[in-house]
RONUTOR-846899 format. One record per residue (C-alpha): x, y, z. Coordinates in steps of 0.1 Angstrom, whole numbers, plus 5000, padded with zeros to 4 digits. Example, Ala and Ser with C-alpha at 12.3 -4.5 7.8 and 13.67 -1.06 7.14 Angstrom:
BEGIN
512349555078
513749895071
***
This chain:
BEGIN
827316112143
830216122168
831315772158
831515912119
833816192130
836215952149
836315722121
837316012101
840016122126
841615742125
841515752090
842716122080
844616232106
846715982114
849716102093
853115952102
856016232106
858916132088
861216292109
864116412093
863216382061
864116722040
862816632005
861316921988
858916941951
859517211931
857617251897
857616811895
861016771903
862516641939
864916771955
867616751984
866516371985
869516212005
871315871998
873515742028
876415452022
877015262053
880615332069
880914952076
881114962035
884414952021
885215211997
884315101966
883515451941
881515211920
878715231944
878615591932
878815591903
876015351903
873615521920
873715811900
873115591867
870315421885
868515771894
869315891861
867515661848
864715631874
864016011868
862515951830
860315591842
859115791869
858316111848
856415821823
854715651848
853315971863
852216081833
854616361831
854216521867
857516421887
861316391885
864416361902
866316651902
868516721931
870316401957
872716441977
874916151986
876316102022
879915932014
881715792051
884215902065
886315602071
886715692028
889615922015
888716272017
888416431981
887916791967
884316741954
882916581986
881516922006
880616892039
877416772059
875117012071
871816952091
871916592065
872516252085
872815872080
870115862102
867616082084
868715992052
865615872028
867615582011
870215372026
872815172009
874314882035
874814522035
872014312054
872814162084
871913812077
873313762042
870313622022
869813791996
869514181984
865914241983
865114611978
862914692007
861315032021
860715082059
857115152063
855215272097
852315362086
848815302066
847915422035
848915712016
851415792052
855415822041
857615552047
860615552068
863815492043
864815232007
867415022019
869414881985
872414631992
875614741976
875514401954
872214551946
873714821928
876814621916
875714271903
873914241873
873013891874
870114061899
868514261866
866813951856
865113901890
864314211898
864314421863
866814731862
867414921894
865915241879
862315081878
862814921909
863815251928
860815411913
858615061931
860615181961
859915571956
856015511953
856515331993
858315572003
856915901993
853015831987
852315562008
851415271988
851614911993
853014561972
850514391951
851814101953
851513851983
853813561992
852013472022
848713431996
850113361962
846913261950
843113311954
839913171934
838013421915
835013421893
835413451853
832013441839
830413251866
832813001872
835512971896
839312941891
842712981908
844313321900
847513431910
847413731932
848814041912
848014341892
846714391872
844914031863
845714081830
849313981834
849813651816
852113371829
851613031842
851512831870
854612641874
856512361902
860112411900
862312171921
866112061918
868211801937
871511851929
872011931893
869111761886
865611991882
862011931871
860212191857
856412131851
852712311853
851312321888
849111991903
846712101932
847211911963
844911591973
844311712006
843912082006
843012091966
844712451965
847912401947
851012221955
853412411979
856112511956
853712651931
855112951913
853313211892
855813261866
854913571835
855113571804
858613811794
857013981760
852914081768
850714381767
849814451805
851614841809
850614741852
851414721873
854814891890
853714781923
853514451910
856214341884
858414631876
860414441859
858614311832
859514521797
855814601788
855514781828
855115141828
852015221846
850815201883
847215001885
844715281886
840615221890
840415071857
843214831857
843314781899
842014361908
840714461940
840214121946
843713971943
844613941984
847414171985
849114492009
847814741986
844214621991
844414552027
846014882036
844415102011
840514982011
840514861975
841715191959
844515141932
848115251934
847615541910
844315671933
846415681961
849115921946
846316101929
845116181962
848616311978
849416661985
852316581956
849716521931
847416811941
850317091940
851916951907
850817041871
851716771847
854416881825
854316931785
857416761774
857816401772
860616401789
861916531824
863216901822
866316861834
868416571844
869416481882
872116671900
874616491928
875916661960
878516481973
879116492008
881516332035
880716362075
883316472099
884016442135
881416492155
881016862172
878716932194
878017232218
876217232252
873917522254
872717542287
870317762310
871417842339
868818132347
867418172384
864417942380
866817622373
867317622412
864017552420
863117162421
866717022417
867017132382
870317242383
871616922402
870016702378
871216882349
874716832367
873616432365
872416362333
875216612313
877916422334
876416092315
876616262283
880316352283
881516042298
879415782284
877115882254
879216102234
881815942206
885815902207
886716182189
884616372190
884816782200
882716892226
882317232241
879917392268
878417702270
875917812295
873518162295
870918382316
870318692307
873618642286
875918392278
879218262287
882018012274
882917762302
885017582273
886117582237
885517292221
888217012231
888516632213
887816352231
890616132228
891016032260
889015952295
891216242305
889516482287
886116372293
886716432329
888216732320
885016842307
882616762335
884416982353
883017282339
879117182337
877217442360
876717402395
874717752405
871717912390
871018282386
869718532364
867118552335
866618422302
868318522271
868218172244
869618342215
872218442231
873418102241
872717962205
874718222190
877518182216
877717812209
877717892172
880618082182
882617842202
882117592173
883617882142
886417952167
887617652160
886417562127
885317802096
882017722101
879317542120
878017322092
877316972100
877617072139
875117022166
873917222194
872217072224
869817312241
868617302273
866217562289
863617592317
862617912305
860018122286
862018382262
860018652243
862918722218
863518382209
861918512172
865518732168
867318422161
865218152141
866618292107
870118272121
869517932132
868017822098
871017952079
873317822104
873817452088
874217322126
871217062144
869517232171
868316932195
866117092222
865317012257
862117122274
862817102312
859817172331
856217322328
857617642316
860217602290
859217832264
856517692232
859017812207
861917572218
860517322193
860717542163
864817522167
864817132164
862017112138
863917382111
867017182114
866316832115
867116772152
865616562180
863516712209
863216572240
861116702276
861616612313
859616672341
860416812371
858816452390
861616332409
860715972402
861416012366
865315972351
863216132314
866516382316
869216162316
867115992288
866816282272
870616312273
871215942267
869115982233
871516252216
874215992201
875616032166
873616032133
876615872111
874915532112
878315392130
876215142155
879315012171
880515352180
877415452199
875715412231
873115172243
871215212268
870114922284
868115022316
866915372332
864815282362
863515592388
861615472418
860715682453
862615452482
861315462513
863715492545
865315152546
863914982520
864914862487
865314882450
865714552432
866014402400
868014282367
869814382342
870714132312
874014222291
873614012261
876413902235
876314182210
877014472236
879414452266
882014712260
882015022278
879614942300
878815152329
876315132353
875315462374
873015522401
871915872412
869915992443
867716332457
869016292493
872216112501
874015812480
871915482487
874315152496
874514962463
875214582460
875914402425
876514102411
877713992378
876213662353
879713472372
878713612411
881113862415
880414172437
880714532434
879914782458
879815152467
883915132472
884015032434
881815322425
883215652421
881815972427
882916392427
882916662452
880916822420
878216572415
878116402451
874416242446
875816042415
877915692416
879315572385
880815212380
883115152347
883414792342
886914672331
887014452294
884214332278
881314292305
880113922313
877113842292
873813752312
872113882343
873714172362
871314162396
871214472416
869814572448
870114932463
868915042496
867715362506
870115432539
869115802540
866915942567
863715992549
862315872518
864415962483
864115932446
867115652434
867315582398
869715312377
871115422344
872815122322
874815202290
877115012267
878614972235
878814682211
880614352217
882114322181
882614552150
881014242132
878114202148
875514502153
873414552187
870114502188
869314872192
865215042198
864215382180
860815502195
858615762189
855015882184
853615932148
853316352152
855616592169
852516802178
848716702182
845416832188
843316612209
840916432204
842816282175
844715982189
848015942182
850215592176
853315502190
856015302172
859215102186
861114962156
863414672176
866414542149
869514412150
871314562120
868814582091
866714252104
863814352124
863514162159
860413942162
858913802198
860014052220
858014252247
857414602248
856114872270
856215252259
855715482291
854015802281
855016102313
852816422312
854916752324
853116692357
854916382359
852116122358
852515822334
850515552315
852215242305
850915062279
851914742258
853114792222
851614532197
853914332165
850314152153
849514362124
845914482140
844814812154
847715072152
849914812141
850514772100
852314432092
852814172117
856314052128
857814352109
859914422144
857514772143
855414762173
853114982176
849815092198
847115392198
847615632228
844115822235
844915912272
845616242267
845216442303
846216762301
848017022276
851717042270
854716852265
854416452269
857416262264
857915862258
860115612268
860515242255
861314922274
862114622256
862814232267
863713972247
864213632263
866413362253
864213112226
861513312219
863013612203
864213572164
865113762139
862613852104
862813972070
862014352060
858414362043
857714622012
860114451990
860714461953
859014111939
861813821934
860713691900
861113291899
861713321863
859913421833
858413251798
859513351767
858813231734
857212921749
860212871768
860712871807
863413021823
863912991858
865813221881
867613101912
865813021939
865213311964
867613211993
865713122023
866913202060
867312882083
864712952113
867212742137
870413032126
867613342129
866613222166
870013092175
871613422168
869313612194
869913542230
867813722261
868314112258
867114452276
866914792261
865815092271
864915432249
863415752251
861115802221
861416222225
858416432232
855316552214
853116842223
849316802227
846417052228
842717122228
842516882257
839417052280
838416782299
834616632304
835516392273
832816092271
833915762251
834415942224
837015652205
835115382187
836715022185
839615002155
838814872122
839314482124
842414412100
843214072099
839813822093
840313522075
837413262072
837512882058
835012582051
835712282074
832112052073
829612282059
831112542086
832312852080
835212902099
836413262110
839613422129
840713742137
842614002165
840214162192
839514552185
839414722219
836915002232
838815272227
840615172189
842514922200
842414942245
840414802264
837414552251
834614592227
831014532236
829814322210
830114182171
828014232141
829013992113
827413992079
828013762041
827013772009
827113591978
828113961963
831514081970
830014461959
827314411979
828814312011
831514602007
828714901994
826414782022
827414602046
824114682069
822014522040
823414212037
823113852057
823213862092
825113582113
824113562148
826513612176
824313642202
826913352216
829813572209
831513782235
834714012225
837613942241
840314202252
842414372231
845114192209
843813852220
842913572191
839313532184
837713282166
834013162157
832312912134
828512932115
826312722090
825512962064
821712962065
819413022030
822712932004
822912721988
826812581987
828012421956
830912401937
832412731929
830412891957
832213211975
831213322005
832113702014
831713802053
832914112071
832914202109
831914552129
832514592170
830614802192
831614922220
829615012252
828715362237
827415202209
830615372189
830815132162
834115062144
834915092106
833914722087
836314492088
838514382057
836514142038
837313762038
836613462016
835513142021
835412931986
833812601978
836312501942
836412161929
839512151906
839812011870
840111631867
843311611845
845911321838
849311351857
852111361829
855611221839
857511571843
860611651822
863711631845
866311901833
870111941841
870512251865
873112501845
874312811866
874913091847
876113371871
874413291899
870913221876
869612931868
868112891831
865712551830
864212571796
861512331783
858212321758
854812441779
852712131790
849712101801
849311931833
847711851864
846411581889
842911411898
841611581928
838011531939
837811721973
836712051981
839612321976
839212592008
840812942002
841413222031
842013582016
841613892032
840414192012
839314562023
836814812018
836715091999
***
């Protein structure tokens, strides 16, 4: 029974925390949903304008396709700043660029404006953001590849809010299927009902052919190039998830209408169950009554608003118990790094610090110079004294911020504490109402429980630190707090944080790589517990710094900071500090910069665990999404560092291979199960990342809106333009050898009590694919681990069947395959294995189902596997015709080939051999 339980914790409580994310359902209609334009967008009010007709429309197609349960009714739309102020834009309040749940910018590699959603998790878990392309909204030569925008922000809608997945598949266009006991070639969609045919579209020049699909002589699956291509005018009302754009669209797939067989994301992810299950089963679905009217109540409502300069207040303790274990020194250090190197030109900063009460050490003053960021160091705290009083240096800050503006809308607080503080309950409604961002940060064992409850209620980030001296997790925590507005090139990067204990005389040693798309203020600053270490560096071209090009303050003595001059030469920086104090100290590296170029984004790391607070033994996940602008960063290494408040860490590797914890491979989303939970508390998490030169690229955005090739109507084919293709050589070339460093903020665990025995069964197996190759079945697949996806199972049980059903409503009851021979391999390695089939008989048209369990030395046994297909298909003998060559004739970007249907084909006499992966349900 225990292994039951766990499989029910993987697969119920693993619910991804879209942080920042405010949207609210009232009576069927959603609300405060934000839309963000870039501020690298020119302004351009037609982008307005046509968002609001897109939602206006979207809110009736979503209130039909949801059989009359949910609407639009509230968005707000976050305009930038670099745009003329006007009197209808209001200001920001606790709403951000970066929290924002749809995102209008242009993608970085321009090819094409695929509507995509940002997706972390599995099934039925909320997705990240919509990203549209402002030629998205604009261009209507898109509507015919795509349909209108309003049904294809309602495709997007159904990723984002509930969870669900494509049912389409370009990786696995097609699949054989039975139809009455014979097989046949299928294109993968949903419903099957959809008609269309099976086309091969290619043009030279002007010069295109346009004919039925042949199957290919050696494979016998059909040729590449082969397009599924609908019918326009047909009765199939599903599926959204599929084809949106077709006219006759207005359902999702539900049990009835779902083709669990088609070898698609929805399957994979969601174990068979339709679209329309999936939202049924959603906390939307159960609070909502549908809604007698066949239209929405009310039509959607726009908030216009425009950020500001940044404001942000220091809030920080300064109570008796930050003296104990240099808290008060290191808060000295890591504030320092925030004022001069993290915060934005511009922007207004003030500090206020509090005990038992609170006090202004300054008003809020721009940053408009390096001047006045030294200015401001000056009056972070140096002595500790007193008790605890945290609404009073929240409201104090609130204060500082309305003495120089009306109000403290759109305005963030950074709070700092050590301390427990009973009354902390006085302020939480003030704090709601306030309209600021409340990012907290937990210093020590003690800081009080509550803290959280100010960052959660107003959309802000919290961090922890511990007070282990070989940790920099507070000048991370520091280093995290950058802008919201989305303006990459403005903010800070942080390219290393490395803490090590030093003995007397020795040395701390290593690189740091500046690559081409960062390199402006770079600095590079090395901190100490006992007395400032001799520092030796040495830039990509050999020149030297030392500590005389460091400088330092009678203030913060244990700190050295070097500014480099320009841009900072791209390639290795190699350091090497040595410990010249008398006994043994903590030294730790901190490396920031900013981009290179306006034109080109950074590659830039967000990290963070799937849950802000957890109850063990539920295992949580850890994500790192790597990108560089909107194109996620494929081939790069990555270790998350998870520190308890005692100070002890686990490192672990995070995974881009779509298995275990991880969804899609080569999304640029790693991800990894963390189970080691030791104690109770805070944990916090910080992300390394490598990329070296040639085997890092660059990869397209998954959970997009279909690309229709073209459609058939009244016997006629129309083809659209081609879907442009990224060059693989431009992709790699553009991506040179890198280093990043984030901190992922904290999480708080409980009901950890110790005495735990395996309690984590291996992870579901997500990825099997099987062929035929001489009378062999052939199978592949990623190693689960012993713990979900650590360590290394104990062994495999692999089972087929003739009987698709069968094999998924049974999977003990069905053929064995033995595998006594088979030994698991450690997690996120390749495996592979080959069988005879004993006792079937293989023919033509024979499908062969098989499935996979692990074990693991507790005998915890994991989920079955997704299913996979092996199929024995002899195609059609049919006469090649000569094809119809057709003059290629632009129209606005489309291309319209029409010709009479055909029937067509080629002699093939080998065995056709089909890999598709299904799920259970």
């Amino acid at each position: 029974m225990v292994f039951k339980s766990m499989i029910l914790l993987v697969s119920f409580q693993l619910l991804l925390v879209v942080r920042g994310s405010m949207v609210q359902l009232k009576n069927g209609g959603y609300e405060d949903i934000v839309i963000a334009i870039d501020p690298h967008l020119p302004e351009d009010d037609k982008i307005i304008e046509n968002i609001q007709a897109m939602i206006k429309e979207a809110s009736a197609y979503l209130f039909q396709a949801t059989e009359q349960r949910f609407f639009f009714k509230v968005l707000k739309i976050i305009i930038p700043q670099t745009w003329q102020q006007k009197p209808d834009y209001s200001r920001l309040k606790t709403e951000s660029y970066d929290k924002a749940d749809v995102i209008v910018a242009d993608p970085y590699l321009k090819y094409g404006d695929d509507p995509y959603t940002l997706q972390y998790g599995g099934c039925g878990e909320m997705g990240r953001y919509i990203h549209f392309t402002p030629n998205f909204l604009s261009n209507d030569n898109l509507l015919n590849i795509y349909g209108s925008r309003a049904r294809v922000f309602v495709h997007e809608w159904a990723h984002l809010r509930w969870g669900v997945f494509d049912e389409y598949n370009n990786d696995a266009p097609f699949y054989v299927s039975e139809d009455s006991g014979e097989a046949k070639v299928e294109g993968t969609r949903c419903s099957a009902s959809v008609a269309g045919q099976y086309i091969y579209h290619n043009c030279h020049g002007n010069r295109c052919t346009t004919r039925q699909c042949n199957y290919d002589q050696v494979t016998n699956q059909f040729e590449p190039g082969c397009l599924f291509v609908p019918e326009k005018q047909q009765a199939a009302s599903a599926s959204i998830m599929y084809m949106q754009s077709l006219p006759s669209v207005v359902k999702f797939c539900n049990k009835h209408s779902h083709n669990e067989k088609a070898p698609n994301m929805q399957n994979k992810m969601c174990n068979y169950k339709s679209t329309w299950e999936v939202i049924m089963n959603s906390t939307d679905f159960s609070n909502t009554l549908p809604i007698d009217s066949s239209h929405p109540p009310s039509e959607p409502s726009f908030v216009l608003l425009q950020a500001r300069d940044r404001v942000v207040c220091l809030v920080l303790d300064v109570s008796g118990s930050m003296g104990a274990h240099n808290r008060i020194t290191r808060l000295h250090q890591a504030a320092e790094t925030f004022l001069l190197q993290i915060i934005e030109i511009s922007s207004w900063a003030g500090i206020v610090t509090f005990s038992s009460s609170a006090t202004v050490q300054t008003n809020l003053q721009q940053i408009v110079s390096e001047n006045v960021r030294q200015n401001l160091i000056k009056y972070l705290p140096t002595r500790a004294d007193g008790g605890t009083n945290i609404c009073a240096g929240v409201q104090q800050g609130f204060q500082v911020i309305k003495t120089k503006f009306s109000n403290t809308d759109g305005s963030e607080i950074v709070l700092l504490t050590d301390g427990e503080d009973t009354s902390m309950s006085n302020c939480l409604e003030e704090v709601r109402r306030s309209g600021s961002i409340v990012h907290t940060i937990a210093l020590g064992p003690q800081a009080a429980p509550e803290l959280e409850q100010f960052s959660k209620m107003t959309g802000g980030l919290q961090y922890s630190a511990t007070d282990a001296l070989e940790s920099s997790s507070l000048i991370d925590a520091f280093s995290g707090i950058s802008s919201g507005t989305g303006n990459i090139s403005q903010q800070s990067i942080q390219l290393e944080s490395q803490a090590l204990q030093v003995a007397v005389s020795q040395w701390m040693n290593g690189s740091v790589t500046v690559d081409s798309t960062v390199g402006n203020d770079t600095f590079f600053v090395v901190t100490c517990s006992g007395s400032l270490p001799s520092i030796f560096l040495k830039d990509p071209k050999g020149k030297q710094y030392k500590n005389i090009n460091f400088t330092t303050s009678t203030a913060n003595p244990k700190t050295a900071r070097l500014t480099i001059a320009d841009t900072a030469e791209w390639g290795d920086w190699h350091y090497q500090i040595q410990n010249t104090n008398t006994a043994p100290q903590v030294i730790t590296l901190t490396v920031t910069s900013r981009a290179a170029s306006l034109d080109v984004p950074p590659v830039t790391v967000r990290a963070h665990m799937n849950k802000d607070t957890n109850r063990f033994p539920s295992p949580m996940v850890i994500y790192a999404e790597v990108s560089q602008g909107s194109s996620p960063v494929l081939g790069a290494t990555v270790i998350a560092t998870v520190e308890t408040q005692a100070g002890t860490a686990v490192d672990l590797e995070l995974l881009d291979n779509g298995s275990g914890a991880d969804v899609a491979k080569n999304d640029g989303i790693y991800s990894r199960f963390f189970t080691s939970s030791q104690a109770n508390g805070r944990y916090n998490l910080k992300v390394r990342v490598h990329g070296k030169d040639k085997t890092v690229r660059l990869g397209t955005r998954q959970s997009r809106a279909l690309y229709v090739p073209g459609y058939i109507e009244n016997g006629t084919i129309q083809m659209n333009a081609p879907r442009p293709e990224v060059n693989n050589e431009e992709i790699q070339a553009k991506l040179g050898s890198f280093s990043r460093t984030a901190s992922g903020g904290s999480i708080v665990v409980s009901g950890v009590e110790g005495g735990y025995a395996d309690i984590f069964p291996p992870c579901k197996i997500m990825d099997l694919e099987a062929h035929i190759e001489d009378e062999s079945i052939h199978l592949s697949w990623t190693a689960p681990g012993g713990d979900l996806d650590m360590g290394q199972a104990k062994q495999y049980i692999i089972k087929m069947s003739e009987s698709f059903l069968d094999l998924r409503k049974a999977f003990e009851s069905a053929t064995s395959v033995n595998t006594s021979s088979l030994i698991p391999r450690p997690a996120g390695t390749k495996e592979s294995f080959q069988f005879k089939p004993e006792n079937m008989t293989v023919e033509n048209g024979t499908i062969i189902y098989i499935a996979i369990r692990a074990i693991d030395n507790a005998s915890l046994t994991s989920e079955p596997s997704n299913i996979a297909q092996a199929a024995l298909f002899l195609p059609p003998r049919q006469s090649l015709p000569n094809p119809f060559p057709n003059n290629n004739n632009p129209n606005n970007g489309v291309n319209n080939i029409r010709m009479p249907l055909i029937a067509t084909g080629s002699v093939v006499v080998l065995s056709m051999i089909i890999g598709a992966t299904t799920h259970f349900a």
